[in-house]
MIDOSE-1310 file (N, C-alpha, C; in nm, 2 decimals, decimal comma, always signed):
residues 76
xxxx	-0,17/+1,47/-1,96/-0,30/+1,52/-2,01/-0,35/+1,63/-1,92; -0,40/+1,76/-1,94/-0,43/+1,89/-1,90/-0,51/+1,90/-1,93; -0,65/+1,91/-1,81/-0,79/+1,97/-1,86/-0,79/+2,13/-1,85; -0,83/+2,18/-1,95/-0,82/+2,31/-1,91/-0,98/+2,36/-1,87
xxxx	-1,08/+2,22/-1,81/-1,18/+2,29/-1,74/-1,21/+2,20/-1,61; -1,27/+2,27/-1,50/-1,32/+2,20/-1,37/-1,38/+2,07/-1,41; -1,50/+2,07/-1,47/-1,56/+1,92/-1,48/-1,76/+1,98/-1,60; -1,73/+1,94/-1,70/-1,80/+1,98/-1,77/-1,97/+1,92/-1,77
xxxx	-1,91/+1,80/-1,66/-2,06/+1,70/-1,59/-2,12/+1,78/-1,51; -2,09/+1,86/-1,38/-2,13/+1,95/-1,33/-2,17/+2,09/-1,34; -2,28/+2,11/-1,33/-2,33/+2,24/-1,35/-2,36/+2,32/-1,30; -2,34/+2,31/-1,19/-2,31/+2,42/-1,08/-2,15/+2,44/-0,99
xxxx	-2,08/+2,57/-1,02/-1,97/+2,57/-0,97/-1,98/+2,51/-0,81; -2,10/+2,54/-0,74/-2,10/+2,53/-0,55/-2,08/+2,40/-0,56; -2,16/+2,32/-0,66/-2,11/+2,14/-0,63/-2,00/+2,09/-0,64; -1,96/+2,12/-0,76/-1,82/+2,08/-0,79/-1,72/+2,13/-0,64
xxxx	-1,78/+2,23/-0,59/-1,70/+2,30/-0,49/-1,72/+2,25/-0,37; -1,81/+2,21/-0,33/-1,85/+2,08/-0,23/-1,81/+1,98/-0,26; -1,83/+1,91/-0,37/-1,75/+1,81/-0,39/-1,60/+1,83/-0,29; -1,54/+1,89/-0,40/-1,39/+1,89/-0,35/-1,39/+1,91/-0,24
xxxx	-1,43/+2,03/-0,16/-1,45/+2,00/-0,01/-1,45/+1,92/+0,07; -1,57/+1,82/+0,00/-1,58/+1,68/+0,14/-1,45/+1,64/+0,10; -1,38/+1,57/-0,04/-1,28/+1,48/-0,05/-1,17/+1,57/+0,03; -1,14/+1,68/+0,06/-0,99/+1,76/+0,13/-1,03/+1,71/+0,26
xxxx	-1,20/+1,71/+0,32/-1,21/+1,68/+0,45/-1,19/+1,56/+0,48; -1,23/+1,47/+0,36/-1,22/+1,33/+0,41/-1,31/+1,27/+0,45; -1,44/+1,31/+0,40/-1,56/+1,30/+0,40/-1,64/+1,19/+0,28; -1,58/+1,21/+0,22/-1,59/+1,12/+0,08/-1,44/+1,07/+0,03
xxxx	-1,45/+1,00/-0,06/-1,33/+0,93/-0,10/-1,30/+0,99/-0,27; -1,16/+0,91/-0,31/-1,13/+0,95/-0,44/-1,25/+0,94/-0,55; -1,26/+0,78/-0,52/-1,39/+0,77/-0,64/-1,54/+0,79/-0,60; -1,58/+0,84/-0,46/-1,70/+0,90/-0,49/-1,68/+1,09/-0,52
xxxx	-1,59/+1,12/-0,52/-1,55/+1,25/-0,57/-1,57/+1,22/-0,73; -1,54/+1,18/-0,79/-1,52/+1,08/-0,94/-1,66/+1,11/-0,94; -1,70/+1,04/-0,88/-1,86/+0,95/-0,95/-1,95/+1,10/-0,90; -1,98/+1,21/-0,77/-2,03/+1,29/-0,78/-1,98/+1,43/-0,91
xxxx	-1,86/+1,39/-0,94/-1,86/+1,49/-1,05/-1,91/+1,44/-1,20; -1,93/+1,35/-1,19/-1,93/+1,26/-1,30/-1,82/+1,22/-1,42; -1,72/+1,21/-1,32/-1,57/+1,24/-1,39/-1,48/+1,05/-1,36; -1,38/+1,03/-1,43/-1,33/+0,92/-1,41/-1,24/+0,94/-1,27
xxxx	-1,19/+0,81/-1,20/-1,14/+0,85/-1,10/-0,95/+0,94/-1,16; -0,94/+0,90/-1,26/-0,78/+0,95/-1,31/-0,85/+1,10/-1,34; -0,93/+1,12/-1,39/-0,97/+1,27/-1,44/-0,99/+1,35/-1,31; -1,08/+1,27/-1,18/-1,09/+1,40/-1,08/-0,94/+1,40/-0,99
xxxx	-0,83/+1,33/-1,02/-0,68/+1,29/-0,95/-0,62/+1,39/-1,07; -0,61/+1,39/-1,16/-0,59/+1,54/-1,27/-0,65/+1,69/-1,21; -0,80/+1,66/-1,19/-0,82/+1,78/-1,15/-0,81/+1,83/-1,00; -0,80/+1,70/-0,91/-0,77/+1,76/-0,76/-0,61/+1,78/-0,74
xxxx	-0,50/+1,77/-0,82/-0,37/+1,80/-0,83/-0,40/+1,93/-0,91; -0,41/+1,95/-1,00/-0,46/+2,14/-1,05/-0,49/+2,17/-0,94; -0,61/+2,18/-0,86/-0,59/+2,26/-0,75/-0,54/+2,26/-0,65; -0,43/+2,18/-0,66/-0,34/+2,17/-0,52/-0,40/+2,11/-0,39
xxxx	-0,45/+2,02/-0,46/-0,53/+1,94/-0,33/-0,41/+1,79/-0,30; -0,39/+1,73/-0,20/-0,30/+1,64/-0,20/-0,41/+1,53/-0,21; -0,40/+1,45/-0,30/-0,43/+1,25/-0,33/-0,40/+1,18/-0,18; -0,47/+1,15/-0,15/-0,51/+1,04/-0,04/-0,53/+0,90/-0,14
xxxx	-0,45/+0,83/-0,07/-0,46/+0,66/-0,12/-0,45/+0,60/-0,01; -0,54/+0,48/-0,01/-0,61/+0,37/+0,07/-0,62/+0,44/+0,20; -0,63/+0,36/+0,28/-0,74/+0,38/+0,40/-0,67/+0,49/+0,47; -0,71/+0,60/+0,55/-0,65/+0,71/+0,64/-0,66/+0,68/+0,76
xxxx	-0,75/+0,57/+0,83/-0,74/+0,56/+0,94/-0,77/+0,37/+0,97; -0,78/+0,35/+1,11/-0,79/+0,21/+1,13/-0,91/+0,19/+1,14; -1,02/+0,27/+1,15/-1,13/+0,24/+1,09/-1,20/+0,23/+0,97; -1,09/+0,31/+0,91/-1,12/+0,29/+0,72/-1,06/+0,13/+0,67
xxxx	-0,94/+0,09/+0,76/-0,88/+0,01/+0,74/-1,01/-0,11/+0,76; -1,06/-0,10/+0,87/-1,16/-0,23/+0,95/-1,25/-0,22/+0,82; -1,27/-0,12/+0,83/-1,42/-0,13/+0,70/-1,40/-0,19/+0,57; -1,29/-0,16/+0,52/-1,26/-0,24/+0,35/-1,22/-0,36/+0,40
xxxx	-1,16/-0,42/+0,52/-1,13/-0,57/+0,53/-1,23/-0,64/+0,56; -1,42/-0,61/+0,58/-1,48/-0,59/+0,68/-1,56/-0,62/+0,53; -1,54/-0,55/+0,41/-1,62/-0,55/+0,29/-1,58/-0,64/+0,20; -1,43/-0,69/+0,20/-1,37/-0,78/+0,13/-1,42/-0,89/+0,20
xxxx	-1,41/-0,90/+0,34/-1,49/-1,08/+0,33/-1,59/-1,08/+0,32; -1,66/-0,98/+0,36/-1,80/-1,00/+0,32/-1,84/-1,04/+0,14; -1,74/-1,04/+0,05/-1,74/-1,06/-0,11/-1,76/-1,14/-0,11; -1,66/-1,22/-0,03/-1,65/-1,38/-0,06/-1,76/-1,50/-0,04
């Protein structure tokens, strides 16, 4: 499936363009990239591969690592 537009939730090109930004810096993650464009997380992984951005999955560092193990027991 091929969007042939950036994100029709966003209304300003600079956001959408920040957006992507932080997620390349790794400043934000997949699904708050998602959720600031107001897009599903498969639709902004559609649209950050159109622009040749590489997909980051699960944690990039050992402190991303601490923090999700850190949030999961805290569920329970």
């Amino acid at each position: 499936m091929t969007t042939d537009r950036c994100s029709p939730h966003i209304d300003h090109t600079e956001e959408f363009a920040t957006t992507i930004g932080l997620y390349v810096l790794g400043e934000i993650s997949l699904g708050k990239a998602a959720e600031r464009a107001d897009v599903t997380r498969w639709e902004m992984t559609e649209i950050l591969t159109e622009a040749g951005v590489e997909i980051r999955c699960g944690p990039q560092t050992m402190d991303d690592l601490e923090d999700k193990v850190e949030t999961a027991l805290d569920i329970e």
